[in-house]
MARMI-147122 format. One line per 8 residues: number of its first residue (from 1); their letters; for each residue x, y, z of C-alpha. Coordinates in steps of 0.05 Angstrom, whole numbers, plus 5000, padded with zeros to 4 digits. Layout:
% MARMI-147122
NUM	A	X,Y,Z  ...
//
This chain:
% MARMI-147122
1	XXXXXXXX	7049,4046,8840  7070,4104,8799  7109,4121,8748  7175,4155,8745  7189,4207,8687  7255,4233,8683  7269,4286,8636  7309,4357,8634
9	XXXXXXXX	7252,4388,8593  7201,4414,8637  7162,4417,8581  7168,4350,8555  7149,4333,8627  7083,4365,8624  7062,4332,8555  7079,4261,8581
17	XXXXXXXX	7046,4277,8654  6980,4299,8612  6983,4234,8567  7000,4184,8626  6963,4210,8676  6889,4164,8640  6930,4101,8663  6971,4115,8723
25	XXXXXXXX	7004,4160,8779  7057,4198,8749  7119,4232,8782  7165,4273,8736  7246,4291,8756  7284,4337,8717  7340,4309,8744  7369,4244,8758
33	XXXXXXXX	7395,4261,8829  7318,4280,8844  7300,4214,8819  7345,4168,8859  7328,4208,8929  7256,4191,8911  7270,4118,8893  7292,4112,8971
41	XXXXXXXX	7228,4135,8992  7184,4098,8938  7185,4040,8892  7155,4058,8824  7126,4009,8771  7161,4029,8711  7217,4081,8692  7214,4130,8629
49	XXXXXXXX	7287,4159,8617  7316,4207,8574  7377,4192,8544  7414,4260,8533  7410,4300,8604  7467,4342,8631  7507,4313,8702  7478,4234,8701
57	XXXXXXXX	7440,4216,8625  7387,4170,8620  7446,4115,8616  7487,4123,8667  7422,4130,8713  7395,4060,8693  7463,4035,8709  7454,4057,8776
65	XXXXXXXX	7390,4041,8781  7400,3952,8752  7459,3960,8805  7410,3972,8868  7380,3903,8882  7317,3936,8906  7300,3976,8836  7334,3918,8787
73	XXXXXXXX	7276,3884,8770  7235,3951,8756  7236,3964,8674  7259,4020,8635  7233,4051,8577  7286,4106,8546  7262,4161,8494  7306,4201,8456
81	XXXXXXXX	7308,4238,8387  7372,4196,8375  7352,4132,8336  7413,4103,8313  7442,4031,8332  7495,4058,8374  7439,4091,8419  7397,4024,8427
89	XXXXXXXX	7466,3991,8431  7475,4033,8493  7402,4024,8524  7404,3950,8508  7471,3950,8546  7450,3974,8606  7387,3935,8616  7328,3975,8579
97	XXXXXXXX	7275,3943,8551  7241,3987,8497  7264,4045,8460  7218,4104,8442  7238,4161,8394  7219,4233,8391  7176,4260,8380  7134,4192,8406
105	XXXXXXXX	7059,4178,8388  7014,4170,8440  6979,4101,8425  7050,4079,8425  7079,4097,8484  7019,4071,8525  7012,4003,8491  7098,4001,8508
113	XXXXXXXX	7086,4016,8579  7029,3961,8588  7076,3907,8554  7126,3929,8600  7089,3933,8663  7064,3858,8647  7140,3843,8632  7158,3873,8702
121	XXXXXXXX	7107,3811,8722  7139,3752,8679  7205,3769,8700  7197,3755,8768  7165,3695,8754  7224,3686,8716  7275,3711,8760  7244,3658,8814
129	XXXXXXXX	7260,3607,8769  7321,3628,8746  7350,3627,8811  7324,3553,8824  7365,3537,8754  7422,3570,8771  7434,3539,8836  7426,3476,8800
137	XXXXXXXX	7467,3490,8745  7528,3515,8795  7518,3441,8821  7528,3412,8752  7576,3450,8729  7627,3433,8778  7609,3365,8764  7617,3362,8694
145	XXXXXXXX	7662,3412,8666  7646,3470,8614  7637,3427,8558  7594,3376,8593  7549,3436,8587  7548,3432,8509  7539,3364,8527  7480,3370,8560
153	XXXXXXXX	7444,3420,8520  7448,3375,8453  7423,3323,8492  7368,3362,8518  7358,3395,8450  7332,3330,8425  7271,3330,8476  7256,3396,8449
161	XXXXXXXX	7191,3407,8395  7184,3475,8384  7236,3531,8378  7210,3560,8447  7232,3503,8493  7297,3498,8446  7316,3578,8461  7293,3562,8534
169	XXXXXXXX	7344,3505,8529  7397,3550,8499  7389,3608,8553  7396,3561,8610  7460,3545,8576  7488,3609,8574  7463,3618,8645  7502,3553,8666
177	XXXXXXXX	7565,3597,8638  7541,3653,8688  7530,3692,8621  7470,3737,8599  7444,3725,8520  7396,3728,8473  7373,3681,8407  7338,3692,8348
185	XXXXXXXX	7314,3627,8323  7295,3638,8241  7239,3578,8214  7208,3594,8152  7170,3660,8153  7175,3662,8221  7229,3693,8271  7224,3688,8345
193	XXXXXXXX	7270,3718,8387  7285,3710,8473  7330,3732,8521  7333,3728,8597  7287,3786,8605  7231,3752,8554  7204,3733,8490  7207,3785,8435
201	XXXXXXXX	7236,3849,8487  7233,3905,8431  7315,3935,8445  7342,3851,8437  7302,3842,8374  7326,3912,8348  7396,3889,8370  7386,3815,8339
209	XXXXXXXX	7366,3839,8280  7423,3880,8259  7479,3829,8282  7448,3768,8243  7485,3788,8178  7556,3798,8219  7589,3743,8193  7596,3675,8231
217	XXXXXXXX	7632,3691,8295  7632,3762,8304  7664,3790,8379  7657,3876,8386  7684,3892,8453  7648,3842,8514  7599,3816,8459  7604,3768,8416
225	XXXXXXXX	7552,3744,8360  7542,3674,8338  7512,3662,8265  7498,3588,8245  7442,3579,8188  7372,3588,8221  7410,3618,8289  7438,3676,8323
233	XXXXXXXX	7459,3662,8387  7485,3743,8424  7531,3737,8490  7529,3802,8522  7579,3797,8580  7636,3756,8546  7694,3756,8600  7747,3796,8559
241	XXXXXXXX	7794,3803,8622  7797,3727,8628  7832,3709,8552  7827,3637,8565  7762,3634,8591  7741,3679,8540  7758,3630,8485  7738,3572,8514
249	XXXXXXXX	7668,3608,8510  7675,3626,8439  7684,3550,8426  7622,3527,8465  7586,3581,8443  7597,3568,8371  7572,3495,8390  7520,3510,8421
257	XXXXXXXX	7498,3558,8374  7503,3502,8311  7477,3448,8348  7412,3488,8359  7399,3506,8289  7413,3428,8271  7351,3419,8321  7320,3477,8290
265	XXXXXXXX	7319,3442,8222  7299,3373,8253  7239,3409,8281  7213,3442,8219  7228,3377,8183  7188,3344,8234  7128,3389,8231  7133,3389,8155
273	XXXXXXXX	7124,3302,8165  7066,3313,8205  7027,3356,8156  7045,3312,8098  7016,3252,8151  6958,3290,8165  6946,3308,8096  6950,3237,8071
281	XXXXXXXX	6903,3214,8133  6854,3273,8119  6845,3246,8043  6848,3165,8052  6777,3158,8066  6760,3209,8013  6801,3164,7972  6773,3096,7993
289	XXXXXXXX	6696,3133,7978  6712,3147,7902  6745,3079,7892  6689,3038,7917  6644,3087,7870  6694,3066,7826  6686,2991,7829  6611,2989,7840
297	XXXXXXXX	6608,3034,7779  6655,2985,7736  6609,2918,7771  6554,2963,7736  6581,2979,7672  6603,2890,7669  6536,2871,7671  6508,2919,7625
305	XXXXXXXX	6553,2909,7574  6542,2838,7571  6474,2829,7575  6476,2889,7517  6521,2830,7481  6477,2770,7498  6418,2815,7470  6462,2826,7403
313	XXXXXXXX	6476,2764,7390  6410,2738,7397  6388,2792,7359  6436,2773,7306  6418,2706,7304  6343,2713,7290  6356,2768,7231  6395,2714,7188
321	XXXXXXXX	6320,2685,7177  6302,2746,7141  6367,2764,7114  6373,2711,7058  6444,2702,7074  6489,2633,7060  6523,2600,7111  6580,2629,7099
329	XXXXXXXX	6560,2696,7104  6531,2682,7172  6587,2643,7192  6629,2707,7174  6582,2752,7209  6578,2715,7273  6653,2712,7279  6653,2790,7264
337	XXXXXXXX	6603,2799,7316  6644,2755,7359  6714,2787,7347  6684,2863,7375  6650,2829,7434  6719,2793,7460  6748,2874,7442  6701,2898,7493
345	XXXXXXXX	6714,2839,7540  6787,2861,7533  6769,2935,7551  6741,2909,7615  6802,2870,7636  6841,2943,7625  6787,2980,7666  6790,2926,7720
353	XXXXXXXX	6870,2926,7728  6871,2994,7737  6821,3001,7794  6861,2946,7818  6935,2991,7820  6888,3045,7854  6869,2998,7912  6938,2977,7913
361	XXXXXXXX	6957,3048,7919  6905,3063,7975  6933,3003,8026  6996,3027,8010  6980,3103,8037  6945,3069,8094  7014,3031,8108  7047,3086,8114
369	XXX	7005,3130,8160  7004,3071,8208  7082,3063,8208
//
């Protein structure tokens, strides 16, 4: 399948013919009208637009082109010298899924178009399932109400244990409203982002990014932007025509988006548990090794101090012979001699309490692993 190249510089044509041309068929358009009479005659595998042409831009042509049912599913990649968030506002709008500036760099705009041409294969995996959901999720909703959708999603949030299955949760939410989305979930160091389209599509993250910090509830024209804690939850087709409607969406939305980053939190508290666990299981037997060197080292050290006392005292006894001493004086000297052996005997007892608390302190750890 080729791909199409539409751009209104002939020249610009001819440098991205002579750098695509390694991994694919290319066709280049200097116009959009040229483009569409070819799409009846061929389906390509990816589109690279350019935003500013004269008669139909690169916007108004992707419009057309997400409106045909037989080139929706095919992905865009615009390129323009215009980099500002208005731009990518636009392309996000209207269904692109990367952004290139000029003047682009080769490695770049290849490694885009492989991502998206492997995108073009998730989505319809996703679109297959998607339509399975929604036809269930028409069944419910009639069922249950708007709310029972909130509902539902908390109580499904609960089976969730990673932030995937929780924005996966959150999507088919939205989708249950008939809306399109995205969600940045924020843990740590890390920030993952999804939308209906995929995980981590370059224009929603760019978008995602920038609304995060918009304040809690934030609407700009059919948009609005939820922003609780870890979360940012982005409706793009909020029904502005239908007031009522409209707000009851800002309400669910606004649950939805704070009961996800209360599961967010549970999750990274969770995880957090498990390391500790593992942690504490990793060192008991490490533990369990150094006390029984421990109290094999302290049966040890028992029995050579007292046979090291036995010897004195025997010792002690059979130099008052030579010694000359009165009874007294050996009386005195044999309760001396006494006194600092029951001292010792008393520095045992210490040693043996404390390896004692340490055992008591490794069934305890072992306790609470098994619980």
């Amino acid at each position: 399948m080729p791909i199409f190249v539409v751009d209104d510089s002939p020249i610009m044509l001819d440098v991205l013919s002579d750098v695509l041309a390694e991994v694919a068929t290319v066709e280049t358009f200097t116009s959009a009208a040229a483009c569409l009479a070819r799409c009846a005659e061929v389906s390509p595998a990816i589109y690279l637009l350019d935003v500013a042409m004269p008669d139909i831009d690169g916007i108004a042509l992707c419009r057309q082109l997400k409106a045909d049912e037989a080139t929706a599913d095919i992905p865009v990649i615009f390129f323009s010298a215009n980099d500002d968030i208005d731009t990518r506002l636009r392309c996000y709008e209207v269904g692109g899924v990367d952004f290139i500036r000029k003047p682009f760099d080769t490695d770049e705009l290849l490694r885009k178009l492989r991502v998206a041409l492997q995108m073009r294969k998730d989505h319809q995996h996703w679109r297959d399932q998607a339509g399975y959901a929604q036809r269930t999720a028409m069944s419910a909703m009639i069922s249950m109400g708007e709310l029972g959708v909130v509902l539902q999603f908390l109580s499904k949030s609960f089976a969730c244990r990673d932030g995937e299955s929780l924005a996966a949760a959150l999507l088919e939410a939205l989708n249950q409203y008939g809306l399109d989305g995205a969600v940045q979930l924020r843990a740590g160091e890390q920030v993952m982002s999804y939308s209906h389209e995929g995980e981590n599509i370059p224009l929603a993250v760019s978008v995602l990014n920038h609304v995060r910090d918009a304040g809690r509830i934030f609407q700009f024209k059919s948009r609005c932007v939820f922003n609780y804690g870890q979360v940012t939850l982005l409706i793009n087709n909020l029904p502005v025509d239908d007031v009522d409607r409209c707000g009851r969406i800002r309400d669910n939305g606004a649950l939805l988006a704070e009961g996800a980053d209360a599961r967010l939190r549970a999750i990274e508290a969770e995880r957090l548990a498990h390391q500790r666990r593992a942690g504490i299981e990793s060192a008991l037997p490490q533990v369990r090794t150094t006390l029984e060197a421990l109290q094999g080292n302290y049966r040890r050290n028992c029995f050579e101090i007292t046979q090291t006392m036995i010897d004195f005292q025997e010792s002690l006894l059979k130099s008052f012979v030579h010694l000359g001493l009165t009874e007294g004086q050996e009386e005195h000297m044999t309760i001396l001699a006494s006194d600092f052996m029951q001292r010792m005997v008393g520095t045992q007892d210490e040693s043996l309490k404390i390896v004692g608390e340490l055992e008591t302190l490794a069934n305890c750890l072992e306790n609470l692993v098994k619980d």
